[in-house]
PyMOL commands that place a pseudoatom at each C-alpha (Angstrom):
pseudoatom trace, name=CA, resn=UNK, resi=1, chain=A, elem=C, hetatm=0, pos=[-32.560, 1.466, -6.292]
pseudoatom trace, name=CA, resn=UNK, resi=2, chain=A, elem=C, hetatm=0, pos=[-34.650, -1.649, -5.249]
pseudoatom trace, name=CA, resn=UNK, resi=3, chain=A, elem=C, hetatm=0, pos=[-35.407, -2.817, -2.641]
pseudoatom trace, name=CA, resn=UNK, resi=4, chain=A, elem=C, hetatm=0, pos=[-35.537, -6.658, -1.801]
pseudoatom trace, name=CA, resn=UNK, resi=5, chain=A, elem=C, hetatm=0, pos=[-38.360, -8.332, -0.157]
pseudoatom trace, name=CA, resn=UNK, resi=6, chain=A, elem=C, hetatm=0, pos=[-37.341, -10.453, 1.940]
pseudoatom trace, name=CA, resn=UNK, resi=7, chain=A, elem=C, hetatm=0, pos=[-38.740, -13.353, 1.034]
pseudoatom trace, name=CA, resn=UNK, resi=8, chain=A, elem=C, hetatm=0, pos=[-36.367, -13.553, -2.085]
pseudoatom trace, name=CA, resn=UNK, resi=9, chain=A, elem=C, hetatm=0, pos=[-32.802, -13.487, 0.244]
pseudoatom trace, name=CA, resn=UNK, resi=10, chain=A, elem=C, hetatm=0, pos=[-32.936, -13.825, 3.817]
pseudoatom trace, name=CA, resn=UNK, resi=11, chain=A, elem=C, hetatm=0, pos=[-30.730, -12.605, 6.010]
pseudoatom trace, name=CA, resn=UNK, resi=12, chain=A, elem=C, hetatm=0, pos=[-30.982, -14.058, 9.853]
pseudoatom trace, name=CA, resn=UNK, resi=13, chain=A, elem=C, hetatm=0, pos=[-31.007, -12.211, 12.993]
pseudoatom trace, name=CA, resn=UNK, resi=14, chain=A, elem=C, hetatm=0, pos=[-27.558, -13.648, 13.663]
pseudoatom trace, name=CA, resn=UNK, resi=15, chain=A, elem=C, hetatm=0, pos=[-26.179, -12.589, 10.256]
pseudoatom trace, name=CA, resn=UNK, resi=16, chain=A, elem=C, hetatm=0, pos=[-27.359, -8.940, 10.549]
pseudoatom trace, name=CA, resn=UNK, resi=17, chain=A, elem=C, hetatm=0, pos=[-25.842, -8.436, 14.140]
pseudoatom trace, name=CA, resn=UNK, resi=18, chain=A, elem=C, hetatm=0, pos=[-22.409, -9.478, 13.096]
pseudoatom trace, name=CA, resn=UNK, resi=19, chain=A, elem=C, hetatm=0, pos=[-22.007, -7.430, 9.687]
pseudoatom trace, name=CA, resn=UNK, resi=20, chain=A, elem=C, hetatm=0, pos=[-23.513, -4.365, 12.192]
pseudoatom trace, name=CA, resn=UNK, resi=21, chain=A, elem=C, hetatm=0, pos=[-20.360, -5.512, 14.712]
pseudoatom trace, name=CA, resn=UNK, resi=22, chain=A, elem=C, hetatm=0, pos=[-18.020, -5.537, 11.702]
pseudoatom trace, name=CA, resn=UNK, resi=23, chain=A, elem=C, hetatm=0, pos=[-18.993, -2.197, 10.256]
pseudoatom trace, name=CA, resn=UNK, resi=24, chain=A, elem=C, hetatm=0, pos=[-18.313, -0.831, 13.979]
pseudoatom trace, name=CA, resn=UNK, resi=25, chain=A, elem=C, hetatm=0, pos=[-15.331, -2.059, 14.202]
pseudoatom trace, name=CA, resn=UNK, resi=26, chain=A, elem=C, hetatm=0, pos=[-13.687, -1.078, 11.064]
pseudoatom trace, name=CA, resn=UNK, resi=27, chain=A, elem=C, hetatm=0, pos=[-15.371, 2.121, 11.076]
pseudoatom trace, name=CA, resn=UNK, resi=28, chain=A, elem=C, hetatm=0, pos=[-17.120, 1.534, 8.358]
pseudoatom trace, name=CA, resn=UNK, resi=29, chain=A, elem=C, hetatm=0, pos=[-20.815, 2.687, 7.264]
pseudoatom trace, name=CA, resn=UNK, resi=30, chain=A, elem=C, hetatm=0, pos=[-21.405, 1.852, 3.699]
pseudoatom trace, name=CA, resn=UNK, resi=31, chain=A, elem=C, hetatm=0, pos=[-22.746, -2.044, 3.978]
pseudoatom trace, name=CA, resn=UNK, resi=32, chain=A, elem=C, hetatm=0, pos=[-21.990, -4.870, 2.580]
pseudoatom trace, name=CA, resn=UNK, resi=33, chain=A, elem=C, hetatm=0, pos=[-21.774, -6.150, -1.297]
pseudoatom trace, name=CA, resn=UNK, resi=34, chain=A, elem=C, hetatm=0, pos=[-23.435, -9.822, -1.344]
pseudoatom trace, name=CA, resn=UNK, resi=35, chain=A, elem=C, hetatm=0, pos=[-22.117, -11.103, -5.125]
pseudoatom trace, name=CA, resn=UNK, resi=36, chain=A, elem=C, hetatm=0, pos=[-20.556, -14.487, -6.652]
pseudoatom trace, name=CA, resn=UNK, resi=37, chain=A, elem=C, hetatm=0, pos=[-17.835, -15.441, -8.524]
pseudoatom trace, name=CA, resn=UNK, resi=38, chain=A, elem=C, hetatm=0, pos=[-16.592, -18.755, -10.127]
pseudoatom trace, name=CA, resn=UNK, resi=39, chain=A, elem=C, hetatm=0, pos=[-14.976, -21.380, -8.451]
pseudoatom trace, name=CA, resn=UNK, resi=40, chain=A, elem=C, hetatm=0, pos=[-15.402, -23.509, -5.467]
pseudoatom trace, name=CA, resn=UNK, resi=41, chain=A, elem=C, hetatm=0, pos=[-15.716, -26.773, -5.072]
pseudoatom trace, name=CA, resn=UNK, resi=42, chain=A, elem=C, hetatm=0, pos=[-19.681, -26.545, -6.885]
pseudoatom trace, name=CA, resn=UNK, resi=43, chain=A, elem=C, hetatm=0, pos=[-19.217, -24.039, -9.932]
pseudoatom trace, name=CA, resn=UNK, resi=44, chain=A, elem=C, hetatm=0, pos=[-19.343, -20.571, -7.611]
pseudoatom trace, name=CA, resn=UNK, resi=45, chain=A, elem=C, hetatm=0, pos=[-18.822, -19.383, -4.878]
pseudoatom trace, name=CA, resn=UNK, resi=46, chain=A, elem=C, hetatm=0, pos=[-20.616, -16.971, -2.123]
pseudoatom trace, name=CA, resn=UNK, resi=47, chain=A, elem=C, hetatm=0, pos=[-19.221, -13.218, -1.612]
pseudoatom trace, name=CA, resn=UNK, resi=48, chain=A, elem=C, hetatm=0, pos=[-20.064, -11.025, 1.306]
pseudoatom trace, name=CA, resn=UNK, resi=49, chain=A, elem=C, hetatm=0, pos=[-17.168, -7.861, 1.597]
pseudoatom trace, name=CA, resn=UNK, resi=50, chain=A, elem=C, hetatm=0, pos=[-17.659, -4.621, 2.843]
pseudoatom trace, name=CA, resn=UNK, resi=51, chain=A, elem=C, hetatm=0, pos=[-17.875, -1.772, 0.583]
pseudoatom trace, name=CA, resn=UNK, resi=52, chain=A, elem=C, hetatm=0, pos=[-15.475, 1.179, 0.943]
pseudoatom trace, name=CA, resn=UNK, resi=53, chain=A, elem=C, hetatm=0, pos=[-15.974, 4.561, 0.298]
pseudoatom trace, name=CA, resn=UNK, resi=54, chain=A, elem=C, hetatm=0, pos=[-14.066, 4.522, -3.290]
pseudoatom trace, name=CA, resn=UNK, resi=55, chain=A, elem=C, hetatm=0, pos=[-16.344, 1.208, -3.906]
pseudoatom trace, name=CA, resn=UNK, resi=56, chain=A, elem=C, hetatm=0, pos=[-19.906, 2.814, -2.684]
pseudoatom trace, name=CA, resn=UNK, resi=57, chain=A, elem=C, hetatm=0, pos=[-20.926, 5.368, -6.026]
pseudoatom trace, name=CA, resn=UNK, resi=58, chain=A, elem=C, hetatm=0, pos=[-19.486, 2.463, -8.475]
pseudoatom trace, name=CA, resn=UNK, resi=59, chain=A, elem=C, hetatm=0, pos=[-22.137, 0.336, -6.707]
pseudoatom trace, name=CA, resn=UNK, resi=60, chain=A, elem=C, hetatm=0, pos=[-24.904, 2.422, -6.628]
pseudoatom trace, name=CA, resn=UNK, resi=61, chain=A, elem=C, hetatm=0, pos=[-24.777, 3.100, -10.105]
pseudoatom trace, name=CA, resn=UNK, resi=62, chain=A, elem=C, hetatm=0, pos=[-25.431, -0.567, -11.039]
pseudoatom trace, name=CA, resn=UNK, resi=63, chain=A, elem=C, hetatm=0, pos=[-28.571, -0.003, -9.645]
pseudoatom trace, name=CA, resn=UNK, resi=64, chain=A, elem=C, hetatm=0, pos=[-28.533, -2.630, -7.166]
pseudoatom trace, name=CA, resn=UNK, resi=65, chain=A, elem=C, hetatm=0, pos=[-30.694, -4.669, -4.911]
pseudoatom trace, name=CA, resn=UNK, resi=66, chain=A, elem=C, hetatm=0, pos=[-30.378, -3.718, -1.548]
pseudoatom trace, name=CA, resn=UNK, resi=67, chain=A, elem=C, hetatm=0, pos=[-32.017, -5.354, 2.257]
pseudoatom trace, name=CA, resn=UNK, resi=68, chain=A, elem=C, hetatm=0, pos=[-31.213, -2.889, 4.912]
pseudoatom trace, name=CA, resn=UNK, resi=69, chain=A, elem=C, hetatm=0, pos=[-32.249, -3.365, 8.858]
pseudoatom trace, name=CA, resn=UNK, resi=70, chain=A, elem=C, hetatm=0, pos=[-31.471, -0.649, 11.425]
pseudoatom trace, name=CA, resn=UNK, resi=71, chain=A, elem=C, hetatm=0, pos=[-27.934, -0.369, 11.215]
pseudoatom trace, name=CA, resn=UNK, resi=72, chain=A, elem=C, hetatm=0, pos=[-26.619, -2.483, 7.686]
pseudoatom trace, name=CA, resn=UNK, resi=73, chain=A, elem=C, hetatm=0, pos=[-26.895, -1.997, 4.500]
pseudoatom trace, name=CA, resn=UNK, resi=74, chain=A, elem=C, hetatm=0, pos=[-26.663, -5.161, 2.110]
pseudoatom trace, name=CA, resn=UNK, resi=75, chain=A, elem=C, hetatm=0, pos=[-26.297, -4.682, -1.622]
pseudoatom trace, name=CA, resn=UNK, resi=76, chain=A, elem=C, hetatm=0, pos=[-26.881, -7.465, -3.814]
pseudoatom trace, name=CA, resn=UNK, resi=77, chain=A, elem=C, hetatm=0, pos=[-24.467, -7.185, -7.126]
pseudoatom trace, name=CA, resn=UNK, resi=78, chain=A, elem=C, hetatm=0, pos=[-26.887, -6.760, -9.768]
pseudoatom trace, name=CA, resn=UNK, resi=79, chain=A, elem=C, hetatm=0, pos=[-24.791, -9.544, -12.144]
pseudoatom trace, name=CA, resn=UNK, resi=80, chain=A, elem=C, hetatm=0, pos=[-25.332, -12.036, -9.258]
pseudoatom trace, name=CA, resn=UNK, resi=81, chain=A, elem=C, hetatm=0, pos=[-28.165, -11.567, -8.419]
pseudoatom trace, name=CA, resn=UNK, resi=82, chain=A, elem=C, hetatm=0, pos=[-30.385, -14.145, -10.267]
pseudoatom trace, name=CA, resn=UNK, resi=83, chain=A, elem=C, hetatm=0, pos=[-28.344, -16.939, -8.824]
pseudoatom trace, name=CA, resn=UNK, resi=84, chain=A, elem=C, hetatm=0, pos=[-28.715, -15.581, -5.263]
pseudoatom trace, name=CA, resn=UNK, resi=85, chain=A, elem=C, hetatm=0, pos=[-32.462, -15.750, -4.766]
pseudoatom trace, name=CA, resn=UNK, resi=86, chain=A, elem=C, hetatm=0, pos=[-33.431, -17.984, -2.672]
pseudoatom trace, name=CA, resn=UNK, resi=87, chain=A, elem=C, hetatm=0, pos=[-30.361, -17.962, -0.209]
pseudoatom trace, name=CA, resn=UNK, resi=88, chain=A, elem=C, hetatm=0, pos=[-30.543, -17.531, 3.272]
pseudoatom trace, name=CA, resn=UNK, resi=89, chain=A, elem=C, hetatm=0, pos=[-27.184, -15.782, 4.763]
pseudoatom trace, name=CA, resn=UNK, resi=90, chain=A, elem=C, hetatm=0, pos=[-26.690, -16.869, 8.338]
pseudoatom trace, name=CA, resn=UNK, resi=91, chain=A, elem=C, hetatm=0, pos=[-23.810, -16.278, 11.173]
pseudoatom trace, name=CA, resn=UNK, resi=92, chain=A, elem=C, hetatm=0, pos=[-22.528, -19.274, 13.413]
pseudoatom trace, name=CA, resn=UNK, resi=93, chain=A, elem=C, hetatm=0, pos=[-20.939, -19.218, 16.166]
pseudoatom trace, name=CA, resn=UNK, resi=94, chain=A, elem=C, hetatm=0, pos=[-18.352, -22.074, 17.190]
pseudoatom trace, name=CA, resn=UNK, resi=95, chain=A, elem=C, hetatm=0, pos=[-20.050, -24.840, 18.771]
pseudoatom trace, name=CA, resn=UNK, resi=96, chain=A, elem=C, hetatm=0, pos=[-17.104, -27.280, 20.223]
pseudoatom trace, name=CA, resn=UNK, resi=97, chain=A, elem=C, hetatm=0, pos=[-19.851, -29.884, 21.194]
pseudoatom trace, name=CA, resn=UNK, resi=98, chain=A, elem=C, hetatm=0, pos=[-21.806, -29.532, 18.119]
pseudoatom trace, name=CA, resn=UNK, resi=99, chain=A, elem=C, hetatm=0, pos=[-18.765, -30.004, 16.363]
pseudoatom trace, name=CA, resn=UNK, resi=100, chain=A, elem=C, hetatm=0, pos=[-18.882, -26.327, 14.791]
pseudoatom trace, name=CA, resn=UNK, resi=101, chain=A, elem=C, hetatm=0, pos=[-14.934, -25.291, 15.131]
pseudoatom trace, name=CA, resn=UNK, resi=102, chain=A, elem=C, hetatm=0, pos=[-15.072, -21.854, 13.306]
pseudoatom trace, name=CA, resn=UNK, resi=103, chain=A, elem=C, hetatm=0, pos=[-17.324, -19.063, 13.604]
pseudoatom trace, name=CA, resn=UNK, resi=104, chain=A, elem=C, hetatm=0, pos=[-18.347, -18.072, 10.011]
pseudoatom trace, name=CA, resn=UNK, resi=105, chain=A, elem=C, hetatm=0, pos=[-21.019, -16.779, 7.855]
pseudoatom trace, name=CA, resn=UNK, resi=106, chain=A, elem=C, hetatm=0, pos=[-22.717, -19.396, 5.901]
pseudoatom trace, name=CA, resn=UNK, resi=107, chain=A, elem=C, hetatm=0, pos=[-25.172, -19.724, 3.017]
pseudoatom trace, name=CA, resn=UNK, resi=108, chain=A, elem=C, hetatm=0, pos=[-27.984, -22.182, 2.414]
pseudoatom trace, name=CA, resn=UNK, resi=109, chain=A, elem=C, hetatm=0, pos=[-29.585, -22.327, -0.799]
pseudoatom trace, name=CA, resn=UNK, resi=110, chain=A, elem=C, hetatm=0, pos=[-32.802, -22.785, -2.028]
pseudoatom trace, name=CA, resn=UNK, resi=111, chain=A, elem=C, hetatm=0, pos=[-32.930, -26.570, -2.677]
pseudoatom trace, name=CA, resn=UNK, resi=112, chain=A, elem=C, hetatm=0, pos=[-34.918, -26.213, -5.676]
pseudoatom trace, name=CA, resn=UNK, resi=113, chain=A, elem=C, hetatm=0, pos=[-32.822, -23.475, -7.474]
pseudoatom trace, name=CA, resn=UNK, resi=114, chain=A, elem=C, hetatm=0, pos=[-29.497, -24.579, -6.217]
pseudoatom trace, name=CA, resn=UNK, resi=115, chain=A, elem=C, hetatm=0, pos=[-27.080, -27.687, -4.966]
pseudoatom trace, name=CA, resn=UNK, resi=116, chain=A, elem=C, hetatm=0, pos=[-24.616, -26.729, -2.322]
pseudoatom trace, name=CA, resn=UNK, resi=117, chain=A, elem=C, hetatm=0, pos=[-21.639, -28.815, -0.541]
pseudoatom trace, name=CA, resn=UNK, resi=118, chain=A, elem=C, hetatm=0, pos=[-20.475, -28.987, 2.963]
pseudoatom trace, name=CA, resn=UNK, resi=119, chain=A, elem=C, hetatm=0, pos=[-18.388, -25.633, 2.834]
pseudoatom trace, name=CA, resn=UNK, resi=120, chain=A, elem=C, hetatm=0, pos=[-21.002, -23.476, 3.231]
pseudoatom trace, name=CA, resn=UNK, resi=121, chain=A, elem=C, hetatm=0, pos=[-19.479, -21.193, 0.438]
pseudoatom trace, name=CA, resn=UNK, resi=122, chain=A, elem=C, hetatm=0, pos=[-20.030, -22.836, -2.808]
pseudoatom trace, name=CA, resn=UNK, resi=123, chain=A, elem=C, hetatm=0, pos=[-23.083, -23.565, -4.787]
pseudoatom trace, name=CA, resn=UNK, resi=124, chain=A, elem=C, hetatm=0, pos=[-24.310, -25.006, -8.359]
pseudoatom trace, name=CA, resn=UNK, resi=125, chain=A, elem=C, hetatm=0, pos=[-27.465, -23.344, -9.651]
pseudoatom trace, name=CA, resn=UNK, resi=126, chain=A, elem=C, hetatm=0, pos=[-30.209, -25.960, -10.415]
pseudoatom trace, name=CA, resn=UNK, resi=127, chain=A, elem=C, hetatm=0, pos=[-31.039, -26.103, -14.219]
pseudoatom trace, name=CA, resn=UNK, resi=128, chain=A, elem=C, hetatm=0, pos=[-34.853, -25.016, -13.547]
pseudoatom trace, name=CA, resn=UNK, resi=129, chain=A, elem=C, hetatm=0, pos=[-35.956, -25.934, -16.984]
pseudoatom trace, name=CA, resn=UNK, resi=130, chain=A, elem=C, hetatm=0, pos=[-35.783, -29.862, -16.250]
for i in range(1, 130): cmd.bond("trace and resi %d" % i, "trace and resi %d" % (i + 1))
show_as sticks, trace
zoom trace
């Protein structure tokens, strides 16, 4: 198992206090599985689930990545995991006069690795080779 430093995927203040609020409430302790999959506006899009108990062992035998503060665990799918770095995972809060309407989880990408639109969920890696 590695662990990430956490200069490679952040993960806010505000982002790790509401997955800790989500695994209370749904009774839940195993974390959360950060991945991608295609689609999206952009090429892909950004995954954050929680991981359930028949989930967990299939997980930790990919070997993953995983950032952990004192009450969440985040694993980082080993198959996304290249086009991750860089991201910052953040939690907002609706904002009526800052014209923020939803409370959501959001993801902003490394501008040098990565393009993203205005959804917040879907990105195009950067061809680094350029």
């Amino acid at each position: 198992i590695k662990y990430m430093s956490k200069n490679i995927i952040n993960v806010t203040k505000n982002a790790w206090s509401k997955m800790g609020s989500i695994l209370k409430k749904s009774q839940q302790n195993n974390g959360f599985l950060f991945s991608i999959s295609s689609g999206g506006c952009n090429g892909f899009n950004f995954n954050l689930n929680l991981i359930n108990d028949n989930e967990l062992n299939k997980i930790i035998n990919m070997k993953p990545t995983i950032l952990n503060n004192e009450t969440t665990s985040l694993y980082v799918d080993p198959m996304s995991e290249m086009y991750v770095i860089g991201t910052e995972i953040d939690y907002i809060k609706e904002d009526y006069s800052k014209g923020i309407f939803e409370s959501k989880f959001t993801y902003n990408v490394d501008k040098k690795l990565a393009s993203s639109c205005g959804c917040g969920v879907s990105f195009m890696p950067r061809n680094i080779n350029k």
